[in-house]
Structure formats: C-alpha cells, structure tokens
TIVEX-572871 format. One record per residue (C-alpha): x, y, z; residue in three letters; residue number from 1. Coordinates in steps of 0.05 Angstrom, whole numbers, plus 5000, padded with zeros to 4 digits. Layout:
{site {X, Y, Z}, "ALA", NUM}
...
REM end
This chain:
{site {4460, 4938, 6013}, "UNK", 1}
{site {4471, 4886, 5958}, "UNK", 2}
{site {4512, 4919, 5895}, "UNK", 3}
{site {4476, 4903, 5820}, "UNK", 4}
{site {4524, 4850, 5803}, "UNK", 5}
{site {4490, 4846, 5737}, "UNK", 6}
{site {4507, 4925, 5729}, "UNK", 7}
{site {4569, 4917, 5748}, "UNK", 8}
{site {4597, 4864, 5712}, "UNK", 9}
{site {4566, 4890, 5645}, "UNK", 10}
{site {4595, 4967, 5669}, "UNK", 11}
{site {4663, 4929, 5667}, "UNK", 12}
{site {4655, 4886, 5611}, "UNK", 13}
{site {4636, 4956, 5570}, "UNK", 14}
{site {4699, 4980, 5591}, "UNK", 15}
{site {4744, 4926, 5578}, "UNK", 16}
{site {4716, 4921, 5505}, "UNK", 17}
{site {4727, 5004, 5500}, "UNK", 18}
{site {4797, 4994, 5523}, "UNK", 19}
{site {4805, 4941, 5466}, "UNK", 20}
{site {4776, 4981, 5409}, "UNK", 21}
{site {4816, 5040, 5435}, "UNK", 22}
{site {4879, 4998, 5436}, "UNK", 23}
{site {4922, 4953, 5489}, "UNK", 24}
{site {4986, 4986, 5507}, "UNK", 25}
{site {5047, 4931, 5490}, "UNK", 26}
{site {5100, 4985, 5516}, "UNK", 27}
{site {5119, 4938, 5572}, "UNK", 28}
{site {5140, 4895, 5519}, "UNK", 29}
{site {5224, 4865, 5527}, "UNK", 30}
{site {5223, 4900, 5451}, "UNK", 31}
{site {5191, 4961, 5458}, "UNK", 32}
{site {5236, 4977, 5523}, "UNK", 33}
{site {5299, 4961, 5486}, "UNK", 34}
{site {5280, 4997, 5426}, "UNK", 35}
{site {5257, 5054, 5461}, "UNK", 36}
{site {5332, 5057, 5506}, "UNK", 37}
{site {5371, 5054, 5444}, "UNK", 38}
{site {5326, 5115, 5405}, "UNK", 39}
{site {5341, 5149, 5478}, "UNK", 40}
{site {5417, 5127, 5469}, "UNK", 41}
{site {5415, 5164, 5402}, "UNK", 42}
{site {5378, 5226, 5426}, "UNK", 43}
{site {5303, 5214, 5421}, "UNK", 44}
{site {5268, 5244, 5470}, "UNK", 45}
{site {5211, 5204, 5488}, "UNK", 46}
{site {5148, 5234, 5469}, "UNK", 47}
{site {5068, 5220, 5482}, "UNK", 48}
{site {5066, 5153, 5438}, "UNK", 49}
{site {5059, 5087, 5461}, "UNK", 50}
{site {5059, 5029, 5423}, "UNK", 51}
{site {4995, 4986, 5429}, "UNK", 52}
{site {4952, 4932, 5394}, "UNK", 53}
{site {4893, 4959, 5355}, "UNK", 54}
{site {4829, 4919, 5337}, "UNK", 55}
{site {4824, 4931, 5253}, "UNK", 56}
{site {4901, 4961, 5248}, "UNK", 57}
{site {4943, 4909, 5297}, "UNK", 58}
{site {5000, 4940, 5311}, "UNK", 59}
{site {5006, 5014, 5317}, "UNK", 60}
{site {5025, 5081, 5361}, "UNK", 61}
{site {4967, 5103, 5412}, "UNK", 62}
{site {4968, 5185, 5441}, "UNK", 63}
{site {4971, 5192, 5510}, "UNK", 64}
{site {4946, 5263, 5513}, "UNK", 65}
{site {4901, 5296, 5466}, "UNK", 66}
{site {4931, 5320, 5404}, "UNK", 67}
{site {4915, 5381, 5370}, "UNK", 68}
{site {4918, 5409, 5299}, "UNK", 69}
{site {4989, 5434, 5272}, "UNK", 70}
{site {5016, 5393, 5342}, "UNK", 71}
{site {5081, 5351, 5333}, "UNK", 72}
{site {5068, 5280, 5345}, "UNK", 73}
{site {5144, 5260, 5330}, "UNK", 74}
{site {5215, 5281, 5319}, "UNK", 75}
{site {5259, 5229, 5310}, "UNK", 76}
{site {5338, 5256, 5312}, "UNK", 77}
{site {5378, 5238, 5244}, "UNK", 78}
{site {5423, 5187, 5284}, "UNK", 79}
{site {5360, 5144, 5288}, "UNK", 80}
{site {5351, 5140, 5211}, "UNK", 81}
{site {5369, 5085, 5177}, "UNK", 82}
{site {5400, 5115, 5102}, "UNK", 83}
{site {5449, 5098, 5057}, "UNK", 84}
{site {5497, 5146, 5102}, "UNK", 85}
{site {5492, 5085, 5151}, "UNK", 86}
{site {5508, 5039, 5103}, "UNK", 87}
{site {5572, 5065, 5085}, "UNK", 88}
{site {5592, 5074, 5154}, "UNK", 89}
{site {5593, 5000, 5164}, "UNK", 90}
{site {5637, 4955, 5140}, "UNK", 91}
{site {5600, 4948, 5077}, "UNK", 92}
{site {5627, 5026, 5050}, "UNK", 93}
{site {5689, 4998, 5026}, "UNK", 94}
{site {5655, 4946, 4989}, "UNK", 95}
{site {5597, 4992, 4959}, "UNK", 96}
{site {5641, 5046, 4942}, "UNK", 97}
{site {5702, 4997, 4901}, "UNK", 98}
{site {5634, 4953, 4859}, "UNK", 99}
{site {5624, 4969, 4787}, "UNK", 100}
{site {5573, 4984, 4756}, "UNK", 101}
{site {5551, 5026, 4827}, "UNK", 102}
{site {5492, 4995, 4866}, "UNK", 103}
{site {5426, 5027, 4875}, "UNK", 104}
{site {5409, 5063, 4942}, "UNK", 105}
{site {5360, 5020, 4950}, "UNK", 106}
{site {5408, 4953, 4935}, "UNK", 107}
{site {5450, 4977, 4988}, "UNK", 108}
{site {5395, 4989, 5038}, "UNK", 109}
{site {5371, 4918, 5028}, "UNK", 110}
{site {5439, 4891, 5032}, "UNK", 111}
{site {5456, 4922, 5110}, "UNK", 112}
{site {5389, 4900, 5121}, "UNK", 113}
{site {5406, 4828, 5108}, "UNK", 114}
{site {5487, 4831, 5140}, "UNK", 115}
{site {5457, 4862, 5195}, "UNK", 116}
{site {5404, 4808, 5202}, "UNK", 117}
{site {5451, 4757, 5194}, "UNK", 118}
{site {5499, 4788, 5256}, "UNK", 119}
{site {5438, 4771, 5296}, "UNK", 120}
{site {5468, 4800, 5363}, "UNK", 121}
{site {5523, 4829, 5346}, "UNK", 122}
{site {5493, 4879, 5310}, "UNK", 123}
{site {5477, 4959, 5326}, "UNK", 124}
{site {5415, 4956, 5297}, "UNK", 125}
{site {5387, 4893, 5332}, "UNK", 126}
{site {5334, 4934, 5371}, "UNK", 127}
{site {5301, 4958, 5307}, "UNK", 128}
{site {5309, 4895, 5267}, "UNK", 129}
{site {5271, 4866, 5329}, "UNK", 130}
{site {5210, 4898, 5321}, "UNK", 131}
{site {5211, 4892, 5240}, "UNK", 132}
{site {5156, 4847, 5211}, "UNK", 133}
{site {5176, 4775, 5200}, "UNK", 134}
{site {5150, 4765, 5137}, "UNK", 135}
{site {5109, 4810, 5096}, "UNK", 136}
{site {5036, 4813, 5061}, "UNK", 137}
{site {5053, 4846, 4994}, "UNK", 138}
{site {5038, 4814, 4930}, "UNK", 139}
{site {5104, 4804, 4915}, "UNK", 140}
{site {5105, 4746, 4978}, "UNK", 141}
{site {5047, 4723, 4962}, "UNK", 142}
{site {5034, 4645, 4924}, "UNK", 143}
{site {5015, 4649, 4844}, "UNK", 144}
{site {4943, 4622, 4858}, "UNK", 145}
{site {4931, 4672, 4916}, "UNK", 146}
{site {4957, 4730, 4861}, "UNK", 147}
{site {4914, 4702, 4809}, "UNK", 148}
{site {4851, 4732, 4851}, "UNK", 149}
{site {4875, 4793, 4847}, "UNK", 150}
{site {4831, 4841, 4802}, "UNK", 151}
{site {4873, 4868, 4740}, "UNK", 152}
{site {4908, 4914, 4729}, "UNK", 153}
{site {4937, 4901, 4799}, "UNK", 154}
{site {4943, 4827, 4785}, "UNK", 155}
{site {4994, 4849, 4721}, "UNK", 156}
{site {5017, 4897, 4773}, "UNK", 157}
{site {5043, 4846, 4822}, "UNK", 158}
{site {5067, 4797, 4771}, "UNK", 159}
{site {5115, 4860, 4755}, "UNK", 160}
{site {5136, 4869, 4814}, "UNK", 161}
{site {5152, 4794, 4829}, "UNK", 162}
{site {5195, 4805, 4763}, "UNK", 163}
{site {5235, 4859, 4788}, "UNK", 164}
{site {5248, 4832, 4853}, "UNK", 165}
{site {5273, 4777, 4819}, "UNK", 166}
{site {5316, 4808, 4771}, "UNK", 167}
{site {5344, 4859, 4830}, "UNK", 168}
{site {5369, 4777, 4864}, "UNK", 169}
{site {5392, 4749, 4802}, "UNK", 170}
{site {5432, 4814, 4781}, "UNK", 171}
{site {5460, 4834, 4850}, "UNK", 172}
{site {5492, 4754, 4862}, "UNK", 173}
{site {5563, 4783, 4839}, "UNK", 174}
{site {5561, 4831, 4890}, "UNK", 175}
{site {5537, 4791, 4940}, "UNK", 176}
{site {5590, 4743, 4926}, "UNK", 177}
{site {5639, 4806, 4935}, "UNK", 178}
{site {5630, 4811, 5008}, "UNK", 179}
{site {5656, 4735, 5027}, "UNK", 180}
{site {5713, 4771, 5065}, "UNK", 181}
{site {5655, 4797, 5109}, "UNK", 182}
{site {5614, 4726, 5123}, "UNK", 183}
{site {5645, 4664, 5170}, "UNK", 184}
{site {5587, 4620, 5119}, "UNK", 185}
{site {5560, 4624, 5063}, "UNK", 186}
{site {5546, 4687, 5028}, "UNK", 187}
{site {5493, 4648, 4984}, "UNK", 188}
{site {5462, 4629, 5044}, "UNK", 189}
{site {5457, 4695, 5081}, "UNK", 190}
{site {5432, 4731, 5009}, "UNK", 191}
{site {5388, 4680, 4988}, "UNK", 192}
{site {5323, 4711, 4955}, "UNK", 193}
{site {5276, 4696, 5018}, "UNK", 194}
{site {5328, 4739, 5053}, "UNK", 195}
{site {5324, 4800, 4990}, "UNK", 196}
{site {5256, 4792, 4981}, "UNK", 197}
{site {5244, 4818, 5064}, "UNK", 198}
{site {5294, 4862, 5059}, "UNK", 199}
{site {5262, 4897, 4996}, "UNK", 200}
{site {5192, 4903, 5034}, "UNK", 201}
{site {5224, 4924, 5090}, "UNK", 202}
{site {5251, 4982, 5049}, "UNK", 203}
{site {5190, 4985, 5005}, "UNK", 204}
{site {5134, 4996, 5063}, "UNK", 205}
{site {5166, 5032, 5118}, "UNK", 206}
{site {5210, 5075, 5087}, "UNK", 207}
{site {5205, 5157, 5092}, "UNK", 208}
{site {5214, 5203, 5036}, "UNK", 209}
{site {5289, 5241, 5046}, "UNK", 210}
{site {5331, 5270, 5001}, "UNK", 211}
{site {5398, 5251, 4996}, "UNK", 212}
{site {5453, 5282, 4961}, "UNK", 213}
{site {5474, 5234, 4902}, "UNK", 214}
{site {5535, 5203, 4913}, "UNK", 215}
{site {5586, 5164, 4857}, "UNK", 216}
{site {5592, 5105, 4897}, "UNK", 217}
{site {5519, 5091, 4875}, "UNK", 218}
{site {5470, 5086, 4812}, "UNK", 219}
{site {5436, 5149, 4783}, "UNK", 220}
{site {5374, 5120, 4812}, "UNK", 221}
{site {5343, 5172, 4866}, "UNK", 222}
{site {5368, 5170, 4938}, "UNK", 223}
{site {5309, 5181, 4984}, "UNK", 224}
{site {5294, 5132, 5026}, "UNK", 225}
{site {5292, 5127, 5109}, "UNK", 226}
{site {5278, 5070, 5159}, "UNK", 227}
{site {5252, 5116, 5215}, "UNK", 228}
{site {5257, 5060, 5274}, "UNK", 229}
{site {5184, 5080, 5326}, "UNK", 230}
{site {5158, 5128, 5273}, "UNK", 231}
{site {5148, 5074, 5232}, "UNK", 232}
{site {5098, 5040, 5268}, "UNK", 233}
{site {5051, 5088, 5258}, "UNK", 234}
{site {4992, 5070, 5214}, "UNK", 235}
{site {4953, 5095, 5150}, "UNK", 236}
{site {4893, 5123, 5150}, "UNK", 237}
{site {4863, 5161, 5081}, "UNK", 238}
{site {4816, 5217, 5131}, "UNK", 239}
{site {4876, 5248, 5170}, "UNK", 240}
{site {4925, 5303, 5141}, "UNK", 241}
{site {4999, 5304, 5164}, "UNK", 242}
{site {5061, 5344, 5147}, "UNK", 243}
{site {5127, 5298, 5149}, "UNK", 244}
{site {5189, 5325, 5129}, "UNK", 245}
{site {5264, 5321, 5148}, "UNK", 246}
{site {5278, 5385, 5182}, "UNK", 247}
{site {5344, 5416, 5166}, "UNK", 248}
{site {5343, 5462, 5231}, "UNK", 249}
{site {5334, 5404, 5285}, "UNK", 250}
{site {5371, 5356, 5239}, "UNK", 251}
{site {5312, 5309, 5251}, "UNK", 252}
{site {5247, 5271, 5218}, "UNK", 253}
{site {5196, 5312, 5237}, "UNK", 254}
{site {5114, 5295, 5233}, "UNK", 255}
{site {5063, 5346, 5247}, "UNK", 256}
{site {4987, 5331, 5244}, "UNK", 257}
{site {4931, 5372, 5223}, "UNK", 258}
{site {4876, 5322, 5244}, "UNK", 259}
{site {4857, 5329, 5323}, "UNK", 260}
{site {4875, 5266, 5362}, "UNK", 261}
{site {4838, 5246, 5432}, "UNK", 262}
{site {4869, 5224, 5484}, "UNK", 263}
{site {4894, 5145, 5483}, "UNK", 264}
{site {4869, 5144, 5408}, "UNK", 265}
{site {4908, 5108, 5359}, "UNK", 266}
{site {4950, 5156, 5314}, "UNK", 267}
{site {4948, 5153, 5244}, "UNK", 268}
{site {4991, 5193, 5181}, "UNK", 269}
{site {4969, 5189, 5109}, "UNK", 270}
{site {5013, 5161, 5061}, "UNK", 271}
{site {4979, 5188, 5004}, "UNK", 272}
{site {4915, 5184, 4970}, "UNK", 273}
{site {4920, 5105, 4953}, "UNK", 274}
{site {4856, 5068, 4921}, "UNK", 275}
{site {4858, 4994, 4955}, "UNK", 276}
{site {4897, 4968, 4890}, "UNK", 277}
{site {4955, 5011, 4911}, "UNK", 278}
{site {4951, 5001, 4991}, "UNK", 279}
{site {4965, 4923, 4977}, "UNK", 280}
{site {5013, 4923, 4924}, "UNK", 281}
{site {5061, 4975, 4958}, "UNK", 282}
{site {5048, 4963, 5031}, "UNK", 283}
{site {5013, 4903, 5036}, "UNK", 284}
{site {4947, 4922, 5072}, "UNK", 285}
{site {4879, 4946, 5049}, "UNK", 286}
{site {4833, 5001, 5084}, "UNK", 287}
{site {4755, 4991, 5099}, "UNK", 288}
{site {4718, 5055, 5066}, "UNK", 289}
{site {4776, 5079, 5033}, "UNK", 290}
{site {4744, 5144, 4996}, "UNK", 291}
{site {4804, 5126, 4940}, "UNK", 292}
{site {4790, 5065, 4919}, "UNK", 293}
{site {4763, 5042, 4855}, "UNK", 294}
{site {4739, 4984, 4814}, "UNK", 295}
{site {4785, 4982, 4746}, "UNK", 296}
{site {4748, 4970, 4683}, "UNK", 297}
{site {4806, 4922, 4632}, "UNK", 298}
{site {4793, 4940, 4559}, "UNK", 299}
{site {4779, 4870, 4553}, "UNK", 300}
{site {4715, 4877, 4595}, "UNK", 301}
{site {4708, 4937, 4558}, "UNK", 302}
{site {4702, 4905, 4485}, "UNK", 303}
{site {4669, 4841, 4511}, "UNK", 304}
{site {4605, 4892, 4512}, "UNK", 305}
{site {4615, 4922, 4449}, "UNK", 306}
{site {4572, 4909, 4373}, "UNK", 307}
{site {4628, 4855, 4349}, "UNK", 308}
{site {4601, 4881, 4279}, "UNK", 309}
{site {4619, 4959, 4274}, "UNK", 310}
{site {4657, 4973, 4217}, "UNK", 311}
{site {4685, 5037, 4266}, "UNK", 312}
{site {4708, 5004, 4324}, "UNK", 313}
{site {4789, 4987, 4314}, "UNK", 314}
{site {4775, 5074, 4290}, "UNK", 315}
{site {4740, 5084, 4345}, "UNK", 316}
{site {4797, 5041, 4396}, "UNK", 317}
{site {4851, 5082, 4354}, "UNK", 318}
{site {4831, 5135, 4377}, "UNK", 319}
{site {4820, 5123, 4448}, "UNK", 320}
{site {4882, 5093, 4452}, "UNK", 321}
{site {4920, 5155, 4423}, "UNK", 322}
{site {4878, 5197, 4480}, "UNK", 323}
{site {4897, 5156, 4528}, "UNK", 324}
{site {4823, 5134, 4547}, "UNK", 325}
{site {4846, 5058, 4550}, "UNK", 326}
{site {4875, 5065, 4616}, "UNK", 327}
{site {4841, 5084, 4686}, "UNK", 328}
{site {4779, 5065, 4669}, "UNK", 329}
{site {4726, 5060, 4734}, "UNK", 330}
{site {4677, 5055, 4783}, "UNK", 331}
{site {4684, 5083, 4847}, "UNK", 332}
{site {4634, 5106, 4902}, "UNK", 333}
{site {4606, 5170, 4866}, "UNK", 334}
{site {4586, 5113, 4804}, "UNK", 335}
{site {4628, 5102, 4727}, "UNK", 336}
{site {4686, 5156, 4725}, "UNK", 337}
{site {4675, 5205, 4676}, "UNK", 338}
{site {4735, 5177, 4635}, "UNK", 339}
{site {4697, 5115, 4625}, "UNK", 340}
{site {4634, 5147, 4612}, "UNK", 341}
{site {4663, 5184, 4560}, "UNK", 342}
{site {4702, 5124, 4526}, "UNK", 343}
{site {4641, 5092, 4525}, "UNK", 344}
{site {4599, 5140, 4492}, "UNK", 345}
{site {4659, 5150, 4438}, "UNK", 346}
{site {4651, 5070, 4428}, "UNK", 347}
{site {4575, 5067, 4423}, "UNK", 348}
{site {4573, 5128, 4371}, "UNK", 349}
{site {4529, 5105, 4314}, "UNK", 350}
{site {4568, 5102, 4235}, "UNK", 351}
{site {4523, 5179, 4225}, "UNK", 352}
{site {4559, 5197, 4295}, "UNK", 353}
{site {4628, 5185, 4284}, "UNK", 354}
{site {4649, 5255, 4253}, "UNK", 355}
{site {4625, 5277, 4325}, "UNK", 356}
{site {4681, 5239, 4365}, "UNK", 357}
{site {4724, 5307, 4385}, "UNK", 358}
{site {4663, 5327, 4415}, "UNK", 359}
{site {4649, 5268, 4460}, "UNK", 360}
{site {4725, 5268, 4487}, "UNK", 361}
{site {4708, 5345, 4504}, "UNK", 362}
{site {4645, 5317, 4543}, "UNK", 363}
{site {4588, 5340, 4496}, "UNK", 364}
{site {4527, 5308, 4492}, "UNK", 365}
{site {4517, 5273, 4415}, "UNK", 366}
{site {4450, 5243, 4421}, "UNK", 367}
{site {4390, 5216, 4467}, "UNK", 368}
{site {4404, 5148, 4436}, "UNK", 369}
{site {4482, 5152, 4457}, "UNK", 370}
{site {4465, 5176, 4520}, "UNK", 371}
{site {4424, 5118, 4534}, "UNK", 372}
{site {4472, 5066, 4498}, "UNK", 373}
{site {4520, 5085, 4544}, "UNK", 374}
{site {4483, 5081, 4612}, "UNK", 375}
{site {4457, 5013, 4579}, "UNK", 376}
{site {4532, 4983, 4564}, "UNK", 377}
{site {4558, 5022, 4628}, "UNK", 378}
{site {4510, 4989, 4678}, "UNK", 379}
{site {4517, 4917, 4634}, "UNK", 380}
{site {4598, 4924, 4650}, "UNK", 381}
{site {4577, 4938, 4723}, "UNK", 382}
{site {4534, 4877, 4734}, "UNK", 383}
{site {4584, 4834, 4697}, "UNK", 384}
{site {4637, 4857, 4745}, "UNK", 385}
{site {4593, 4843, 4812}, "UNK", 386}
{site {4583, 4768, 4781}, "UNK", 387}
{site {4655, 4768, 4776}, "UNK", 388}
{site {4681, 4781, 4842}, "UNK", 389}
{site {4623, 4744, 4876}, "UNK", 390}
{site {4651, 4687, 4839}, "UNK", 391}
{site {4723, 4699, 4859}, "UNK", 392}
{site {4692, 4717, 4935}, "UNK", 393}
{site {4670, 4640, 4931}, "UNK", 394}
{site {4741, 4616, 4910}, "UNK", 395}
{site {4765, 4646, 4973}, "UNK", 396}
{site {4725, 4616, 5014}, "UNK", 397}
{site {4735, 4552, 4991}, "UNK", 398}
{site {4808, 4552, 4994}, "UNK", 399}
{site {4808, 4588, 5056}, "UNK", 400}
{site {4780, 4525, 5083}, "UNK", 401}
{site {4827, 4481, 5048}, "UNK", 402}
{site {4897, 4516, 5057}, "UNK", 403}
{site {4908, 4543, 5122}, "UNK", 404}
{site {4984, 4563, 5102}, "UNK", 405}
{site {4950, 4617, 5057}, "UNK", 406}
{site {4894, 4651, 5103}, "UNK", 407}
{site {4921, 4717, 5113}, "UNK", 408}
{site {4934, 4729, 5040}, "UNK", 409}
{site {4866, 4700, 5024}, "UNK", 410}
{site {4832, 4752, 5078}, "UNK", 411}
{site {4873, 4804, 5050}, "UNK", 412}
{site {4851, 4790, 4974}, "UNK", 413}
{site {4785, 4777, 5014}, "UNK", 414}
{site {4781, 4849, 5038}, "UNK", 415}
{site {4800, 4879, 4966}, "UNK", 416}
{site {4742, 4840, 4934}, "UNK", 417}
{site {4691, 4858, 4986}, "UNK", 418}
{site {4704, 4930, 4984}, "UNK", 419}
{site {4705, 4929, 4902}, "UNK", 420}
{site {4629, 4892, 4916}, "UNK", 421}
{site {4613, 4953, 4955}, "UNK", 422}
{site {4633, 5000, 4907}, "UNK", 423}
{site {4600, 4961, 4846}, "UNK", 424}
{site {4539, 4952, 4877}, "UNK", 425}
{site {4536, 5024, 4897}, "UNK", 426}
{site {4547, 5043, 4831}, "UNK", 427}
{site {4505, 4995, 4799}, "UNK", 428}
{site {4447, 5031, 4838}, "UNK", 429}
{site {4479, 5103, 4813}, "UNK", 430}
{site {4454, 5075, 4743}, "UNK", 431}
{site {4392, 5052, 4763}, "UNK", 432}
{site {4372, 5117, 4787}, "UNK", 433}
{site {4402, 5156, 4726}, "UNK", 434}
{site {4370, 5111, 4684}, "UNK", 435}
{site {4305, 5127, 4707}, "UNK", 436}
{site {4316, 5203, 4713}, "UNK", 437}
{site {4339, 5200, 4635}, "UNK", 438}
{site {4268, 5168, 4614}, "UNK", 439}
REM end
C-alpha cells in the first residue's frame, strides 16, 4: 500500500516548524560545551536548561522537563559570579585598592571586563566572555539619527545616558593610564570608549541584583551588581513571576519560578514591570504586548492643544507643575491615564472654574462642559500622536532601505513605534466610545 506522501510531508513539515517556534537546541555548540565544563569546574551542577535559538527572543534557555510553580529552575554557586570580589582577586586589586578618589563598583566591573577581554586566551573568564554579546542594542550604541526616532521622554533619556557614558571614559582615563604596568600595548588602545561603552552594557543588561558589603577601596556608590555566566541567558518576559535572590545558606544565585513551564518551552524571568521605553533604554530590546507599556504625552504636546489666550494658564501650569502633574503623562491600553485626564481637566477649567482646581487634582467632577473639553482636547492629543508616529514609521522605512549598517536599530525603534500605534489607536477608540456614552 502506497503511504500519503502529501500527508506525510506536511505531518513533518508541521513538526519541523513546531520544533522552531518551540526553540532549536544550540547546546552542541564549541561555546556552550566549554562554558558549561567551566560552570561544572566551579561547582554548577548541571540542571534541566539548555540553551537554544528562539523565533521572537533569539537566544535563550529552553526546559527540558516540565516545570512547576515554586520549582527551582537555577542555582548558580557564588564561584560562578562575576562581582567586584573577582575583581580584586586579579591583578587589578592592588591597583583599585591604591587609586584616589576610589572607583565605582561598577568602574571596576567594566574595567576586568575590558583586561580580561584584552587577555583573549589567557584569561579565566574566556568561556563566559565567549558567549557575551558582541555589540549591544541599547540607545546608548545606537547612531544620533537612529536616536532621534525615539519618542520623548526616552529620546532625552538616551541622550543622558550617552552623556554619562561618556563622562564615566573621559573621567576614568587617569586610571586607565594607572594600569600600564599591567598592558604589553597600549593602555589607550585596550580602554578606548568602544571598548567602555560594551563593557558598561555588559554590566548594565545582564547584571543580577546582590548586595555587597561596601568596601573603602571603592566609591560610596551602591555595590550590587552580578554577571551570573548561563543564568544570564535567560530572557524577559512581563506575564511570568520569579523569585531571584542570592541565598546565604547554599552560598549561591538562586531563581525560583511561580509561572508553570512545559516541557522543551523556552524559560523566561521578569525583570520588572518595564513599559517598552524602559526595556530599550536599559536592556536594549522591546516586548510585543507588553501590558506596561505606554505612550508619553511631552508638555509640549500638551500646550500645543491648549486656548493660547487664557489669562489662567502659566496659573494653571504653576500649579501642575508644583503637583507634579507635568510628568508621566499617558496613554496606555486601558485609554488616557488618569493623571493626564486630570491635568487636562485642571487646564481646560473655564476663568468661573478656577477656584475649583483642588477639586479636580482630587478627581471631582467640575462641570458637563469640562468633562467634555477634556475628552475633546484628550482625544485631539491622541490623534495628533498616531499622525506622528505614522510619520516617523515612514522615516524608518525609508532609511531602512537606504542604510543597511543601521537595520537592527531601525527594527528595534521600528517595534517601539508600532506597539505605541497599537496603544494610540486603542485608545483613540476608548474616546470614541466615552464620547458617545457622555452625550
């Protein structure tokens, strides 16, 4: 009897494209095998993760047996964290602990990043440094016209960030050039700010929150950060619940889910409750349906809407500004916040109105004629918004066509925009509706 070739073929075509979507196990990777024997070498025990490609996430840590609520997913012994411990172990203590004015933790974390870059093979922590990112998708890396799409405030955001980063190179050169005893070349050309500038995201997005006792050898500036080599390739996700902690007992980094897991699943941890803004600026990624995120409304958009000629208004901006109601101002998926409902309705009270303004801040309703005002300016602000990022959607396009050298930061600033669309336009039909209901 002839088999249904036809059948088959689609049968295994279904369940090659289910193994994709699930994820494609890379542990037979040279780097994964290396890592994993030198996490053995330092007492990691190897548990039911595997690394593997995802489709959506890339790179990430797949379950090989189902995983249960309250189950540990990792422990990762204290000799596998990278802290500033390390760093003083190395030949870079001595260094650290004679400089004054003290480094920061987070100065000397970047700096053993770097050295130990630089030793290439020769170093301890080649196996780790391996599997870190090459270069990084954060704001901070990112080229001035690909940052000028970026929707305030997390454009001003970024450029503050650059700034800092730039100011941590400029101010840390002395230092650098303190370690020449260390370097057969150059110590400008091992600490050069390319080389800074991936060691500070490399600190910045895969670090774990630890507690270290402060020490004089560095700045007041808290001690709590820890490369965790394997437990760092796990990704975000903003609908699972974890509990990640050092724990004192086992002397080891510790994460415990409370989500349930199936079997060859990717595994995700939450690394707070980040809007979109905040995903990209600190770790250089963006989440599809990301129940956080928000569209930011700048008091500029908020006064272009406003009657240029009411004697009230800098009164009326006074006093917003000394409630903070300036600030977080926006539309998410549940429609306008209530924040800037409320500064609204405190901007749109008539001159017979004003005396009223404790009462709006408190939530009260002043008037039919405010009310609608409001939802009239509110849904105006939404609309001009939508026009706004479709127009910066097209820019995208365009020079993702043009400059190749800039794609994935474009399809990252791509995936910001779209989602703030979503958002806006859901919102923008939250009006509509109330609209209606309030005539």
């Amino acid at each position: 009897m002839k088999k249904n070739r036809g059948r088959t073929s689609r049968k295994r075509r279904r369940k090659h494209l289910q193994s994709f979507m699930n994820g494609v196990n890379s542990s037979h990777k040279l780097e994964y095998i290396t890592l994993k024997k030198w996490l053995k070498d330092r007492g990691f025990e190897d548990s039911n993760l595997r690394p593997a490609e995802f489709w959506g996430t890339g790179r990430g840590l797949m379950t090989t047996k189902a995983l249960q609520a309250g189950e540990l997913v990792i422990s990762l012994p204290e000799k596998c964290l990278l802290t500033t411990a390390t760093v003083l172990r190395s030949s870079l203590g001595e260094y650290i602990t004679k400089w004054k004015p003290p480094v920061s933790p987070l100065l000397a974390l970047c700096t053993f990043l770097i050295a130990e870059k630089d030793a290439a093979d020769k170093s301890l922590w080649k196996p780790y440094l391996d599997v870190l990112p090459k270069t990084y998708t954060c704001p901070v890396c990112m080229e001035q016209e690909v940052v000028s799409l970026l929707p305030e405030p997390l454009r001003k955001k970024a450029q503050e960030q650059r700034d800092m980063v730039h100011e941590l190179y400029v101010s840390s050169k002395a230092f650098f050039s303190s370690l020449k005893p260390l370097f057969a070349e150059n110590v400008e050309t091992v600490f050069n700010y390319r080389a800074l500038e991936w060691a500070w995201c490399t600190v910045n997005t895969r670090t774990v929150y630890m507690k270290h006792l402060q020490r004089e050898c560095f700045s007041l500036e808290p001690d709590v950060y820890a490369l965790a080599p394997y437990l760092d390739l796990l990704n975000h996700s903003p609908s699972v619940q974890v509990k990640a902690a050092f724990n004192e007992q086992t002397r080891s980094y510790e994460i415990r889910t409370n989500t349930q897991c199936k079997k060859y699943e990717e595994v995700f941890i939450c690394y707070g409750p980040h809007d979109n803004q905040r995903l990209l600026l600190e770790y250089g990624f963006v989440t599809t349906h990301n129940p956080h995120s928000s569209v930011y409304v700048s008091s500029d958009t908020l006064l272009r809407y406003l009657p240029p000629l009411d004697n009230q208004r800098n009164a009326k901006l006074s006093i917003l500004k000394s409630h903070n109601f300036l600030e977080n101002l926006t539309f998410g998926w549940d429609g306008p916040s209530w924040r800037l409902l409320t500064a609204l309705k405190l901007l749109n009270l008539r001159e017979d109105e004003f005396t009223c303004w404790k009462r709006t801040l408190l939530g009260d309703v002043i008037s039919a004629t405010n009310e609608e005002q409001t939802l009239n300016v509110t849904e105006k602000i939404c609309h001009f918004l939508i026009q706004e990022t479709q127009h910066v959607l097209l820019q995208i396009s365009h020079l993702k066509r043009d400059k190749a050298n800039l794609k994935d930061h474009l399809a990252l600033v791509e995936a910001l925009r779209l989602e703030d669309l979503k958002i806006l336009q859901k919102s923008a039909e939250i009006l509509c509706n109330l609209k209606k209901a309030t005539t």
